[in-house]
N, C-alpha and C positions, 0 to 999 in steps of 0.2 A: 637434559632429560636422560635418565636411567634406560639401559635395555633391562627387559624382564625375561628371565631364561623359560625355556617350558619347564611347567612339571614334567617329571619324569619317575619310574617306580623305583623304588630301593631295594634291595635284598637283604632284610633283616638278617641279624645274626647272634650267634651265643656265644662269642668271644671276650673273653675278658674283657673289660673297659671297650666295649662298643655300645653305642649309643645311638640312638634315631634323631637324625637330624633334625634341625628346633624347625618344628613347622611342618610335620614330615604325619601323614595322617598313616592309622596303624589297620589295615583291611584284610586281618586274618581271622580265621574260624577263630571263636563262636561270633564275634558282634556280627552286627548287621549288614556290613559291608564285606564279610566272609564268604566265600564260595560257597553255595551250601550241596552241590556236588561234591562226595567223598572223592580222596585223590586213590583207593582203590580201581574206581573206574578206570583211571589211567588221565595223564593229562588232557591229552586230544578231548578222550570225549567226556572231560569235566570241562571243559572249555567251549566245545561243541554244547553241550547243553546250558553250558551258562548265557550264551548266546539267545537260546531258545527261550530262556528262565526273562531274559528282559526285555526281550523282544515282545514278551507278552506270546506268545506261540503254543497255547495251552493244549488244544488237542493235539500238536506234533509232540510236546512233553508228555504228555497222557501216553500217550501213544508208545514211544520211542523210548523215556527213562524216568519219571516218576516215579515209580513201581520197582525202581530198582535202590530207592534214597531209602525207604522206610518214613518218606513225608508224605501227607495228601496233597493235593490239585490246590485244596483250598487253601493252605498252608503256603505252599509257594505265592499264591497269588497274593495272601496278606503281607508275607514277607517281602516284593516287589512292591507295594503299595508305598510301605514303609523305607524302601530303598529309596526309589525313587521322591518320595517326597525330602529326604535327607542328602541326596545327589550333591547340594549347591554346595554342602561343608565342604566339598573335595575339590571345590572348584579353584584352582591355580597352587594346588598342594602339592606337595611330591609324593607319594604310594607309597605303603613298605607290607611286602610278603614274604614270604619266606621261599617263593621259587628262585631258581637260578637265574642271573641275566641273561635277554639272550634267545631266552624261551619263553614262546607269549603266556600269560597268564592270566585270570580273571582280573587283577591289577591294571594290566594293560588295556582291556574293555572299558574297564571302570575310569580310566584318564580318560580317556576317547568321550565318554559319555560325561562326564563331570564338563568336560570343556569344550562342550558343544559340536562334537565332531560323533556321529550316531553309524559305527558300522553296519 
């Protein structure tokens, strides 16, 4: 019997002849699986609110950073509805963003939560 390695995130890239590894699911802005915190904010607190964004934490996001996306309340909460029901594609996949290794990123949530592991 095979071992099976964890997924893990990748660091897309635009290098000549680089390519996403076969099997390797693609979680950058715009689909659905994209951050939808601007990386203006700064990463902390895109990451910090992405937390909040799946946590379902609607009045701390109301509160705290909404208001600062150019998206409504209602908006994010369709947009989680839709993640979340789409979660299982990602399950035992490897990520690919375009952050740095190293440095946590929405990606990193997103394996956590694909594989049953809910920070």
């Amino acid at each position: 019997m095979g071992t099976m390695s964890m997924p893990k995130r990748i660091q897309r890239r635009r290098t000549k002849g680089w390519r996403m590894p076969e099997g390797a699911v693609c979680v950058t802005r715009p689909g659905i699986f994209g951050n939808p915190f601007t990386a203006w904010l700064g990463r902390a607190e895109c990451l910090r609110l992405y937390h909040l964004f799946l946590n379902a934490e609607w009045s701390r996001l109301e509160r705290e950073g909404s208001w600062r996306l150019g998206i409504t309340l209602d908006e994010l909460k369709a947009r989680r509805i839709e993640l979340v029901k789409r979660l299982p594609e990602l399950r035992g996949h490897d990520l690919a963003c375009w952050c740095p290794l190293g440095v946590e990123c929405h990606a990193d949530v997103l394996l956590a939560w694909a594989n049953g592991e809910r920070p």
